[in-house]
Backbone atoms as SQL, in Angstrom:
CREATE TABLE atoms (id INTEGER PRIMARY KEY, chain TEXT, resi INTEGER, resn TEXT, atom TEXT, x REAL, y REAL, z REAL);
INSERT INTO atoms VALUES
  (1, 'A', 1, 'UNK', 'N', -21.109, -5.435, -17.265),
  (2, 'A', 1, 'UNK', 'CA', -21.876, -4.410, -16.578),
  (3, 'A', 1, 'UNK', 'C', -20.937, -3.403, -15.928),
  (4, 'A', 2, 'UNK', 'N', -20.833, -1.916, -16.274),
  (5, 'A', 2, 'UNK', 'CA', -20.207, -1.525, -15.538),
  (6, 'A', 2, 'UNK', 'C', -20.715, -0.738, -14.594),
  (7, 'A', 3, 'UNK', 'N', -19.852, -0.560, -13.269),
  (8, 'A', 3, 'UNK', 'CA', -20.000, 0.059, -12.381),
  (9, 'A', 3, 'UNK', 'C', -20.608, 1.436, -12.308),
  (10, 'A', 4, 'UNK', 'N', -21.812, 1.487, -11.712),
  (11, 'A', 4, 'UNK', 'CA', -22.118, 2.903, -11.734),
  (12, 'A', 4, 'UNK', 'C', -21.865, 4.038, -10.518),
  (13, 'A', 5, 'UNK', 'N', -21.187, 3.177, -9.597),
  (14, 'A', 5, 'UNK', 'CA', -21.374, 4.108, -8.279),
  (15, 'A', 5, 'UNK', 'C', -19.814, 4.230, -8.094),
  (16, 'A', 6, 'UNK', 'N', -19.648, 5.753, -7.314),
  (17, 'A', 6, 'UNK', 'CA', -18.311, 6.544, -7.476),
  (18, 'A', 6, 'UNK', 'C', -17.293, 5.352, -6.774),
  (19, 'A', 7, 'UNK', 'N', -15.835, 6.057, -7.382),
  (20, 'A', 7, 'UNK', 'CA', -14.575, 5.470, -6.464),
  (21, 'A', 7, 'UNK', 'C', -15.107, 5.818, -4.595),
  (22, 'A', 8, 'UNK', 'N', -15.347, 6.704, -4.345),
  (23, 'A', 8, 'UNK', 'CA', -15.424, 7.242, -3.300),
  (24, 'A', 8, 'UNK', 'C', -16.830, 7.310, -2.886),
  (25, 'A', 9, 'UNK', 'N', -17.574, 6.138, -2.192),
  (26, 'A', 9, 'UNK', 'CA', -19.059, 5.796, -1.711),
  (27, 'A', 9, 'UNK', 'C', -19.501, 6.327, -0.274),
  (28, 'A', 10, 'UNK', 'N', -20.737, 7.312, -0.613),
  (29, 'A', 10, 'UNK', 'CA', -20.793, 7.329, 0.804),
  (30, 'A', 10, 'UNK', 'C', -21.565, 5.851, 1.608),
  (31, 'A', 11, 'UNK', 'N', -21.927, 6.350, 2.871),
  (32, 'A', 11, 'UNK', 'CA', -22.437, 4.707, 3.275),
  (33, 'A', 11, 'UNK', 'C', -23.393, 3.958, 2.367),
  (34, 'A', 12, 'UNK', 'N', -24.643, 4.526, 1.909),
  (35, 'A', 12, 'UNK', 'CA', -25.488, 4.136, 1.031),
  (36, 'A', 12, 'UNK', 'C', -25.155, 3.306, 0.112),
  (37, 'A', 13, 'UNK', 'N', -23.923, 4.232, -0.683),
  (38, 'A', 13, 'UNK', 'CA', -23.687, 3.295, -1.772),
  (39, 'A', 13, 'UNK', 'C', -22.497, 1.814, -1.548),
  (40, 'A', 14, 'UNK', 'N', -22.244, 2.498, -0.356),
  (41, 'A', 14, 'UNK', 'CA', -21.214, 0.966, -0.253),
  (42, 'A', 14, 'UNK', 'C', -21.974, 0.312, 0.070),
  (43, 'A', 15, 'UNK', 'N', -23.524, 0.146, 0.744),
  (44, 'A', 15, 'UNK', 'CA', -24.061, -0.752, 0.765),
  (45, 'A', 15, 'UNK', 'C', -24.335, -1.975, -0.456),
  (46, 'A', 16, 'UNK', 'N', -24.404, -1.097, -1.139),
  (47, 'A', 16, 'UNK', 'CA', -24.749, -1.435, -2.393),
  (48, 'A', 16, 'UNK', 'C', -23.687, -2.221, -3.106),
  (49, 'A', 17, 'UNK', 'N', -22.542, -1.381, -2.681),
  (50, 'A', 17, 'UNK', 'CA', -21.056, -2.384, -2.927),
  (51, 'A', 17, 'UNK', 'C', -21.176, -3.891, -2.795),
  (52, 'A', 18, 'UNK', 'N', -20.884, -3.682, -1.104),
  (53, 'A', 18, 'UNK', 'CA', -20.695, -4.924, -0.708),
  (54, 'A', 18, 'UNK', 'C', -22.468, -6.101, -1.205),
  (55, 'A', 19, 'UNK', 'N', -23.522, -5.675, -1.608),
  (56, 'A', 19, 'UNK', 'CA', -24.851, -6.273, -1.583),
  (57, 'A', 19, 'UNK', 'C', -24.830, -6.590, -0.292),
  (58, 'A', 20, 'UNK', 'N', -24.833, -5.327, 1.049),
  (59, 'A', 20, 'UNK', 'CA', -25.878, -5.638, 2.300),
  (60, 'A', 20, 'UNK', 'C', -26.681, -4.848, 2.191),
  (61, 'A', 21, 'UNK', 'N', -27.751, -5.147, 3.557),
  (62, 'A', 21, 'UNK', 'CA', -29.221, -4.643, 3.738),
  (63, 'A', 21, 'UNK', 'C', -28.815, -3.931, 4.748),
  (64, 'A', 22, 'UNK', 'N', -27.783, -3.521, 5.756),
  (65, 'A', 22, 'UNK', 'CA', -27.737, -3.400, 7.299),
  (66, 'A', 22, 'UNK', 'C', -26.464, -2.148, 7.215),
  (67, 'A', 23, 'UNK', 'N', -27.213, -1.512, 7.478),
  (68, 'A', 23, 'UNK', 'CA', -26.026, -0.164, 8.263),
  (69, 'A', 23, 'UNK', 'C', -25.281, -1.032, 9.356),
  (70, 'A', 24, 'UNK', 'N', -25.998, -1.804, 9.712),
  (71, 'A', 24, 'UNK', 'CA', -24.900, -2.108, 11.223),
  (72, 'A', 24, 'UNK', 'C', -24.088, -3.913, 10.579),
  (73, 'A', 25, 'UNK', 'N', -24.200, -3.955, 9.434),
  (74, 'A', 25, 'UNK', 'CA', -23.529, -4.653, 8.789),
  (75, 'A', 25, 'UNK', 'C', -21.942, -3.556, 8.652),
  (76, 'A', 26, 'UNK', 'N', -22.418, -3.029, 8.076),
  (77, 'A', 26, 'UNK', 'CA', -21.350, -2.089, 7.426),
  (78, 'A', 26, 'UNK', 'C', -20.430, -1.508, 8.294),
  (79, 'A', 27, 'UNK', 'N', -21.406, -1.186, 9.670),
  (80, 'A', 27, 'UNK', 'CA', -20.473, -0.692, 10.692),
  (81, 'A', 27, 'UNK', 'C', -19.479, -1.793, 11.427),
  (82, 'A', 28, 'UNK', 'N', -19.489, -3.002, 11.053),
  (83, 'A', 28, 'UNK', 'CA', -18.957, -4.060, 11.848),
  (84, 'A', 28, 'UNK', 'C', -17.384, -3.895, 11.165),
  (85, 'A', 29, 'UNK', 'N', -18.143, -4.155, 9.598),
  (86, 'A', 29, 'UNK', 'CA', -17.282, -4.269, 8.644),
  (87, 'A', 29, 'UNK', 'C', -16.283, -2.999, 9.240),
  (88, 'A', 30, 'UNK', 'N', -16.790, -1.885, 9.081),
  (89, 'A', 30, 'UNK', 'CA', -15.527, -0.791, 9.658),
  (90, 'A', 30, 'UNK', 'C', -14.746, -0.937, 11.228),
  (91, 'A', 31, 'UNK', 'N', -15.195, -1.817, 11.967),
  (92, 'A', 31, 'UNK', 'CA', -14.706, -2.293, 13.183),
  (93, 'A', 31, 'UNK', 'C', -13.789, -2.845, 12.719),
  (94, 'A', 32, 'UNK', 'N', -13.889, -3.920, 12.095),
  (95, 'A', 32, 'UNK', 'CA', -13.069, -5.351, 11.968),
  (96, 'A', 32, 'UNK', 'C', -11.662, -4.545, 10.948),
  (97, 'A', 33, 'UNK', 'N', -12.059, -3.369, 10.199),
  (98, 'A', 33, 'UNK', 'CA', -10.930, -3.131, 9.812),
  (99, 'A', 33, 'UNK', 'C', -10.749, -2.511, 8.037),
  (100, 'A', 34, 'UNK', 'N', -12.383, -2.477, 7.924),
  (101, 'A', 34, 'UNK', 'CA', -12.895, -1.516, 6.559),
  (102, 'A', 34, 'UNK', 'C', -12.021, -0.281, 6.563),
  (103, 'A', 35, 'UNK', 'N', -11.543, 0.354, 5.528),
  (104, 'A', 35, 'UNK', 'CA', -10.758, 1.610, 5.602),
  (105, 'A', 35, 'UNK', 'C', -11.922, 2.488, 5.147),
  (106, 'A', 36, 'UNK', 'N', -11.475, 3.687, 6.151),
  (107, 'A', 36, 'UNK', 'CA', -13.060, 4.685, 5.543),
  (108, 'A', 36, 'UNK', 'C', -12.076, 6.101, 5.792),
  (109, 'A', 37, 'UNK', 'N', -12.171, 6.789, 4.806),
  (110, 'A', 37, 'UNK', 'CA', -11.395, 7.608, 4.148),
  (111, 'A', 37, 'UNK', 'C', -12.584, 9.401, 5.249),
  (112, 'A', 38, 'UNK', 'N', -12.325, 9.996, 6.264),
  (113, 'A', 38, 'UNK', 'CA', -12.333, 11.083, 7.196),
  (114, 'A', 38, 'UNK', 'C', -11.803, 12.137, 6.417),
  (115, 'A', 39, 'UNK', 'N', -12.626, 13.156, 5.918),
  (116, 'A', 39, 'UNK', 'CA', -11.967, 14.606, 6.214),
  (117, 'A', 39, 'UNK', 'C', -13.296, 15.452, 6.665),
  (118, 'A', 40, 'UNK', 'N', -12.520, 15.991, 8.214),
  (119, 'A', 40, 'UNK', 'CA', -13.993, 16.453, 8.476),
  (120, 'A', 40, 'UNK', 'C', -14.968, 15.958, 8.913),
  (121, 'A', 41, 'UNK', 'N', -16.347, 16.225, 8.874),
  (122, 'A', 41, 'UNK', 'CA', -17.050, 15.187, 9.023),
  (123, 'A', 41, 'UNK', 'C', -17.767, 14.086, 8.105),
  (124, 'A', 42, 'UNK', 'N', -16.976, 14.322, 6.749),
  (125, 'A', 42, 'UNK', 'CA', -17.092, 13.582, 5.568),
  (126, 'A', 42, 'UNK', 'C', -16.387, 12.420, 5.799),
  (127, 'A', 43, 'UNK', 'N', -17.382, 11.021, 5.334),
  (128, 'A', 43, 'UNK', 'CA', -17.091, 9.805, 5.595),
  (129, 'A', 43, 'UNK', 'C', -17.309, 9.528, 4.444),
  (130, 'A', 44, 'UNK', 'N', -16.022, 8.538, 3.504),
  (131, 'A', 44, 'UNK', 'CA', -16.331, 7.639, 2.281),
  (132, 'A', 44, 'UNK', 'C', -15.760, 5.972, 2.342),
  (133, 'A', 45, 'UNK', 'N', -16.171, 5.787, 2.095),
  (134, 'A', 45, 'UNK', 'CA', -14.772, 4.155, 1.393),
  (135, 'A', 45, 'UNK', 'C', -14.602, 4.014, 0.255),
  (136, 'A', 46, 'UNK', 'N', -13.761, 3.841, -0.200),
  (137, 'A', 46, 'UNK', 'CA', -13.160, 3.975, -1.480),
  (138, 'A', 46, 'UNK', 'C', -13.157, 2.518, -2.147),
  (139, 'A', 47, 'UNK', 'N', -13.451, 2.429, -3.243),
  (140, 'A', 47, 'UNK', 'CA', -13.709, 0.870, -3.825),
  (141, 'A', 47, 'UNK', 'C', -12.693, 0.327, -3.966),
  (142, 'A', 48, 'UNK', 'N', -11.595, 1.489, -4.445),
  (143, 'A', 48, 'UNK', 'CA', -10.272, 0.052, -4.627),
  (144, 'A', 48, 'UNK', 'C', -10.129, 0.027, -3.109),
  (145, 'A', 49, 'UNK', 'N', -9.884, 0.322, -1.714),
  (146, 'A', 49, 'UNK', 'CA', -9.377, -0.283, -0.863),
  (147, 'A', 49, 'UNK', 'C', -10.932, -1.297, -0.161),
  (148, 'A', 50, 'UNK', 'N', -11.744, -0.934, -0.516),
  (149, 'A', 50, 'UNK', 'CA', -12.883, -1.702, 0.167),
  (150, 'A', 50, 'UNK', 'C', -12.685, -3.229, -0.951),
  (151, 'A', 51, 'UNK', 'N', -12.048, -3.723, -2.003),
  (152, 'A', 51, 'UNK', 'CA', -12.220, -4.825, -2.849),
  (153, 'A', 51, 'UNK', 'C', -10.627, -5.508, -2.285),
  (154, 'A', 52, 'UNK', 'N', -9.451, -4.404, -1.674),
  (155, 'A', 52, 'UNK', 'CA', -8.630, -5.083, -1.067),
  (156, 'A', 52, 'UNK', 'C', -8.570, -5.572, 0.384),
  (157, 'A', 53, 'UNK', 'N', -9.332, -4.974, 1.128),
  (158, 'A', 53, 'UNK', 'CA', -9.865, -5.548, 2.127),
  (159, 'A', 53, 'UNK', 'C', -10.878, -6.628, 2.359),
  (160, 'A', 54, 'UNK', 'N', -11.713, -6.864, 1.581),
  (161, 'A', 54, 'UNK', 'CA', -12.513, -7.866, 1.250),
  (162, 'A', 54, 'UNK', 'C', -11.717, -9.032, 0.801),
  (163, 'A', 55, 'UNK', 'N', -11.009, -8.810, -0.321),
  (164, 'A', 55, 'UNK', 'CA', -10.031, -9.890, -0.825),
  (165, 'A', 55, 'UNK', 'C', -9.426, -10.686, 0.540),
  (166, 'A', 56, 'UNK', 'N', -8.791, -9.557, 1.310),
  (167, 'A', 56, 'UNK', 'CA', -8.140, -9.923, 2.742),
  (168, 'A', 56, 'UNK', 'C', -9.226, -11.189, 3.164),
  (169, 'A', 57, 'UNK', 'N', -10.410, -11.137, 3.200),
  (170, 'A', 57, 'UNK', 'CA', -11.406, -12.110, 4.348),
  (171, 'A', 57, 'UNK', 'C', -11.235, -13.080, 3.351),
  (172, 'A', 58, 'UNK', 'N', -10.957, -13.864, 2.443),
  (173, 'A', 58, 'UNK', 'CA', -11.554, -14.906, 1.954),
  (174, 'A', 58, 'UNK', 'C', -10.956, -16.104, 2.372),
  (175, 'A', 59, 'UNK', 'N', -12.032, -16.791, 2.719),
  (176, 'A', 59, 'UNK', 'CA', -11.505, -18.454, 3.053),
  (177, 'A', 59, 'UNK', 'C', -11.636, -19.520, 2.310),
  (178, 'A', 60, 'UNK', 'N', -10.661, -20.292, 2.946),
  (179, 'A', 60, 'UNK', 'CA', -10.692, -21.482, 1.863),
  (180, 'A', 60, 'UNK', 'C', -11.160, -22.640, 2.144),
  (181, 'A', 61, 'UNK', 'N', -12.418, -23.401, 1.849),
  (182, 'A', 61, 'UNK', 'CA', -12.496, -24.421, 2.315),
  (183, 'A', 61, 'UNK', 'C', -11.971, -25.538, 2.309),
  (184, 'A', 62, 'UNK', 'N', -11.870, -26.515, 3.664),
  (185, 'A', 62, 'UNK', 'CA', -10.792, -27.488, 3.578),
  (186, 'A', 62, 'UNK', 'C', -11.739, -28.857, 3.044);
């Protein structure tokens, strides 16, 4: 299946990225340390750094 939504997502579609329901999901995610790409008052996240930051959270169960 390939990807249909841009390198460069606005919030909407990163929702869609990550599969949440919650703007204030997403906004946490940019707390904790989501990279979101500013020019202006244009806000994106970019998929390759939003799949290396994600990679970053994964745990391992013991």
């Amino acid at each position: 299946m390939q990807n249909e939504l841009p390198r460069f997502m606005n919030y909407s579609q990163a929702l869609k990225f990550f599969n949440i329901g919650s703007y204030n999901t997403l906004y946490k995610f940019i707390e904790v340390g989501l990279p979101v790409v500013k020019v202006g008052t244009l806000k994106r996240i970019d998929q390759q750094a939003a799949e290396e930051w994600f990679a970053q959270h994964i745990v391992k169960n013991d």
